[in-house]
N, C-alpha and C positions, 0 to 999 in steps of 0.2 A: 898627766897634768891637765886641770883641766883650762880651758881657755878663758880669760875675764871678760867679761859682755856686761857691760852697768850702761845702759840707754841714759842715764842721770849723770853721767859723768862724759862731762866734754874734752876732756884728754885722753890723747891720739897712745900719748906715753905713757903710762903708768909704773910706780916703783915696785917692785916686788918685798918679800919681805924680808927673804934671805940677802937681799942687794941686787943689782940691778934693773933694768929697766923691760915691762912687758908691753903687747899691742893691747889695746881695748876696742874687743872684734864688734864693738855694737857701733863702733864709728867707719864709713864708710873708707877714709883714708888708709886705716889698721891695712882693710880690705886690697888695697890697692897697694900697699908698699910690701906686703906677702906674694901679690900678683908680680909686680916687676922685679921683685928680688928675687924668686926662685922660679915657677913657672916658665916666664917668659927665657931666663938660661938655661933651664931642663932641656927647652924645645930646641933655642939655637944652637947648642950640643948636640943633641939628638941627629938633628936635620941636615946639622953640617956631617956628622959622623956617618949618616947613614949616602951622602951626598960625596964622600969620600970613598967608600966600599962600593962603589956602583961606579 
């Protein structure tokens, strides 16, 4: 799939076409709500899990 990037369009949400809603990665927000939703829990799992085993 590939990722929607329109620099023309100033919505963060966009609809998809089969239903529901996608990011539109040319806004820097997209950017940002990918970073604290997954990233930043990857790592405090990570960190705790490996802070756990030590």
């Amino acid at each position: 799939m590939a990722l929607y990037k329109d620099p023309q369009d100033s919505r963060v949400f966009v609809p998809k076409q089969g239903g529901g809603m996608g990011l539109n990665f040319a806004h820097p927000i997209a950017w940002a709500i990918v970073v604290s939703m997954t990233v930043i829990p990857v790592v405090v799992v990570t960190v705790t899990t490996i802070a756990l085993l030590l």
